[in-house]
C-alpha positions as CSV (number, residue, x, y, z in Angstrom):
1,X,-23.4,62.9,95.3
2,X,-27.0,63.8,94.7
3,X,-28.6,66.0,97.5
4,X,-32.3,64.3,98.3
5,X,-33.1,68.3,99.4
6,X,-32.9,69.3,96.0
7,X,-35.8,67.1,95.0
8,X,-37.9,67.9,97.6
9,X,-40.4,70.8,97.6
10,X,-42.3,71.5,100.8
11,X,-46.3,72.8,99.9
12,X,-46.9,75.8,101.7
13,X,-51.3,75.1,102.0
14,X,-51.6,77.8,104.5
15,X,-53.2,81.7,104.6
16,X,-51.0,82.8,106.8
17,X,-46.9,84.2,106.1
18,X,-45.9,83.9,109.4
19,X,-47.3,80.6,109.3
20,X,-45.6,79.2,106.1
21,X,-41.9,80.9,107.2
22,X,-42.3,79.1,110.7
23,X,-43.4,75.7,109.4
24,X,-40.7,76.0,106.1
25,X,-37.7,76.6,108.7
26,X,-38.9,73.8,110.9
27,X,-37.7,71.2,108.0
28,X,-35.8,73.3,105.9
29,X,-32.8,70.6,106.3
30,X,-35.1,68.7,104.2
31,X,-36.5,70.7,101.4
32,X,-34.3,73.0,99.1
33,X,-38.1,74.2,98.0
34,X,-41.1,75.7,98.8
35,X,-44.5,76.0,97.2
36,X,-46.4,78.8,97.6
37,X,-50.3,77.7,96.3
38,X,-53.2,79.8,95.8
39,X,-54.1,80.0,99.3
40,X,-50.8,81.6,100.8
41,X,-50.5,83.7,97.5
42,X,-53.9,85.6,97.9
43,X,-52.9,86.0,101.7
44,X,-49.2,87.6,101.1
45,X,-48.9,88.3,97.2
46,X,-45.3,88.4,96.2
47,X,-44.0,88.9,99.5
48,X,-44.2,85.3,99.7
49,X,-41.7,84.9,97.2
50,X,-39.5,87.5,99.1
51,X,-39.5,85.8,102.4
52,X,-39.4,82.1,101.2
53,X,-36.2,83.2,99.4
54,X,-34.7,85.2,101.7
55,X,-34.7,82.0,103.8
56,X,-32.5,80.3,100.9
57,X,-35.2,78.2,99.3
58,X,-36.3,77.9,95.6
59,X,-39.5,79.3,95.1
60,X,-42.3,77.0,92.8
61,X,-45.3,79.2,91.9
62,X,-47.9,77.2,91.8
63,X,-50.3,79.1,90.1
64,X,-51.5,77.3,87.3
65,X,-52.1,79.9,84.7
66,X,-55.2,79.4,82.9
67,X,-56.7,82.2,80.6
68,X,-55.9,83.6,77.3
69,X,-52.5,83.9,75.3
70,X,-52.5,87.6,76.3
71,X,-53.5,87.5,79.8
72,X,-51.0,84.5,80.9
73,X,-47.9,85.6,79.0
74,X,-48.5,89.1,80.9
75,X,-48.6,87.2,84.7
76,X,-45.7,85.2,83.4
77,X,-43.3,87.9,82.4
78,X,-44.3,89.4,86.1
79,X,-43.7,86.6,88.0
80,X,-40.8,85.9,86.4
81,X,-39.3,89.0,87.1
82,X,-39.9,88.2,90.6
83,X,-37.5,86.1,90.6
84,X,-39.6,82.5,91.0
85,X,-37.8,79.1,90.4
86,X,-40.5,77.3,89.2
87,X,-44.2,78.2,87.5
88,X,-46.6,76.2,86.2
89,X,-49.4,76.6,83.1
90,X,-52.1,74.3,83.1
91,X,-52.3,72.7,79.8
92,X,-56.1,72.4,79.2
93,X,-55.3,75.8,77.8
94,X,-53.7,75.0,74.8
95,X,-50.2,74.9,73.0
96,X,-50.6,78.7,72.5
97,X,-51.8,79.5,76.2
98,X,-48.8,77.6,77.5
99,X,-45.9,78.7,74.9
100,X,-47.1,82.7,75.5
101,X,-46.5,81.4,79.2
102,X,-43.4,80.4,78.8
103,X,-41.6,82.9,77.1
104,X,-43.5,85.3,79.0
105,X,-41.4,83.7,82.1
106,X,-38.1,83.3,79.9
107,X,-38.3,87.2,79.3
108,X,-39.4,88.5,82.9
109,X,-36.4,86.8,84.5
110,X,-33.8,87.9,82.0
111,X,-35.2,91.4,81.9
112,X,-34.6,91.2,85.7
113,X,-31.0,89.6,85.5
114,X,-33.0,86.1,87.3
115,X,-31.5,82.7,86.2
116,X,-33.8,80.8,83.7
117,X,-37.2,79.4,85.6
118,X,-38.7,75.8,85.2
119,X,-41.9,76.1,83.1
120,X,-44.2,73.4,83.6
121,X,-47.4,72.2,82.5
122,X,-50.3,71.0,85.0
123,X,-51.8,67.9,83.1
124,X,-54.2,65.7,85.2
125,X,-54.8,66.8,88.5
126,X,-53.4,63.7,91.1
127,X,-57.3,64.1,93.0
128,X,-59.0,63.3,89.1
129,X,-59.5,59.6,89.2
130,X,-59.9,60.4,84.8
131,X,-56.2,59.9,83.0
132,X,-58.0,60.6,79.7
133,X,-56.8,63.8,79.0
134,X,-53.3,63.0,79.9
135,X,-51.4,62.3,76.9
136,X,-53.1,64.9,74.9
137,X,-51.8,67.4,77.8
138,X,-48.1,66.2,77.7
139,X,-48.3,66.2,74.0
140,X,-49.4,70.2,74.6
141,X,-46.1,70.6,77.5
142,X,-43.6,69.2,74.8
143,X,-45.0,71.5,71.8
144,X,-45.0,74.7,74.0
145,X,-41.4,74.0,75.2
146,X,-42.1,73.3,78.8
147,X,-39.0,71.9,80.7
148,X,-41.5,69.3,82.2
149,X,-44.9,69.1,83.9
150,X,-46.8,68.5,87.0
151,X,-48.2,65.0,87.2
152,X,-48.6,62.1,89.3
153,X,-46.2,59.5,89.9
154,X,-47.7,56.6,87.8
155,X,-47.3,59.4,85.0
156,X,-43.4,59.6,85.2
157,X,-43.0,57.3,82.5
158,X,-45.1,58.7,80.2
159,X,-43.7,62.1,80.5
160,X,-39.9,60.9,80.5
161,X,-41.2,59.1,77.1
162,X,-41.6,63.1,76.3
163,X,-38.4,64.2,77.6
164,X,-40.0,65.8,79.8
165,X,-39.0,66.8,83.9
166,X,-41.6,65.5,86.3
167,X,-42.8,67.7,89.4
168,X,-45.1,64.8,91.0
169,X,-47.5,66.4,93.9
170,X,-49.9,63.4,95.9
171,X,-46.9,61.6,97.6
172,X,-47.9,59.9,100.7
173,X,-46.2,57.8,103.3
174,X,-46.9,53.8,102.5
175,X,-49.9,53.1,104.5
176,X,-50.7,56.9,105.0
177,X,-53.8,58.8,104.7
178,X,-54.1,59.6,101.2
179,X,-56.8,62.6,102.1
180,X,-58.6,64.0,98.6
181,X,-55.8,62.8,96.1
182,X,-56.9,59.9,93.9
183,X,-53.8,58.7,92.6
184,X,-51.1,58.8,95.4
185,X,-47.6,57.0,94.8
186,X,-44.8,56.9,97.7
187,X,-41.5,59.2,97.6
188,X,-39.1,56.0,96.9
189,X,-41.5,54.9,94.4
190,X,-41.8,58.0,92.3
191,X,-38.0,59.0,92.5
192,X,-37.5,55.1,91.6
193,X,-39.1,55.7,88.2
194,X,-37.3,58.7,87.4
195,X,-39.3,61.9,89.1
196,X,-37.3,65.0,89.5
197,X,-39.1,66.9,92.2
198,X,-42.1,65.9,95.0
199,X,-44.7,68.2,96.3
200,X,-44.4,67.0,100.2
201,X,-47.5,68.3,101.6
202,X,-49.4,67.4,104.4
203,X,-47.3,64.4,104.8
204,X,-44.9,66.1,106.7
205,X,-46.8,69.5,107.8
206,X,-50.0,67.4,109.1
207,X,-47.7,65.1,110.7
208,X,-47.4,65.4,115.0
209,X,-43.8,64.9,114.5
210,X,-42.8,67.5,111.2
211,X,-39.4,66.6,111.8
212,X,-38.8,63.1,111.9
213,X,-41.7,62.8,108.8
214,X,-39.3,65.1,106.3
215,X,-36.5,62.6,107.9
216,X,-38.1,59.6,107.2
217,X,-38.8,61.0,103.6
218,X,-35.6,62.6,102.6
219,X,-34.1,58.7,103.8
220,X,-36.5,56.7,101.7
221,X,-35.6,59.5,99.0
222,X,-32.2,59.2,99.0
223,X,-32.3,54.8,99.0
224,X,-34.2,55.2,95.7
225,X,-31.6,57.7,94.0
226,X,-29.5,55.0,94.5
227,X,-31.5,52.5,93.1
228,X,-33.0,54.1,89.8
229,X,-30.8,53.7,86.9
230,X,-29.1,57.0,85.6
């Protein structure tokens, strides 16, 4: 039987490491991973990694390496030697900026003795209103040999068309604030058209009651496994 933890990734939005430990083990039941953005990463650097995993998560990266061949190859090969899960390229950079990224990742976690990490491509942010770029930007995922790519959940289809996994961030609660994201989708909707993982953000972490948000999540979540076709 499918576990709805392993599709569900908690987003870590904090500056603090003491902070994101504390709030992670309050619904760990729930999640089988944890995010670590931009904002906890500049706070605590790898050491996020360390203590996220030494509290038995999976660790995403979201880092969305942007720069040139070079450059994000380089960050890649050290992350993945770090031992992350998950890492994500954003694909306005081009097939060659996200395939350097890749292998850089493949490498780094072999050279380490790591198992293989998810590479995915960022395509249209879920607060961009704009889908124009989209299908040029999974077009760039599939041709750099990403396992999949971050998207919303209306964009599941179009990225299983691809063959391509699905990390979908902006899920909301029906009938719950949808805050800066402009194209939000519910956790039994996006898991109904096939998404692998959701970015559960401030959903459950805003919420008064943590606990009984990841609970009515991980229910909803598990309803639609049953209901999507295989």
């Amino acid at each position: 039987m499918v576990n709805p933890r392993d599709h569900l990734a908690l987003a870590l939005d904090v500056g603090d490491l003491d902070a994101a430990v504390a709030v992670a083990q309050r619904v760990q039941p729930w999640f089988g991973v944890a995010k670590v953005g931009f904002e906890l990463y500049a706070e605590a650097g790898p050491a996020a990694f360390d203590a996220l995993r030494d509290k038995g998560f999976r660790v995403f990266a979201d880092l969305k390496l942007h720069d040139i061949p070079n450059t994000v190859g380089r960050a890649a090969r050290v992350l993945g030697r770090r031992g992350v899960d998950f890492l994500n390229f954003h694909a306005a950079g081009g097939v060659d900026m996200v395939r350097a990224g890749v292998e850089g990742l493949a490498e780094g976690a072999r050279d380490a003795g790591h198992p293989r990490a998810v590479a995915l491509a960022v395509t249209v942010l879920t607060s961009d209103r704009s889908v124009d770029a989209r299908d040029e930007r999974m077009r760039v995922a599939r041709d750099a040999y990403c396992d999949g790519v971050v998207c919303a959940g209306t964009d599941v289809d179009a990225a299983r068309a691809l063959s391509l996994r699905t990390m979908v961030p902006g899920i909301r609660i029906a009938g719950g604030d949808a805050h800066d994201q402009a194209r939000v989708d519910t956790p039994g909707g996006a898991i109904e058209r096939g998404a692998d993982w959701l970015v559960i953000g401030r959903a459950v972490t805003g919420a008064d009651d943590p606990e009984h948000a990841a609970e009515e999540i991980t229910r909803a979540v598990a309803e639609a496994l049953v209901r999507r076709p295989s």
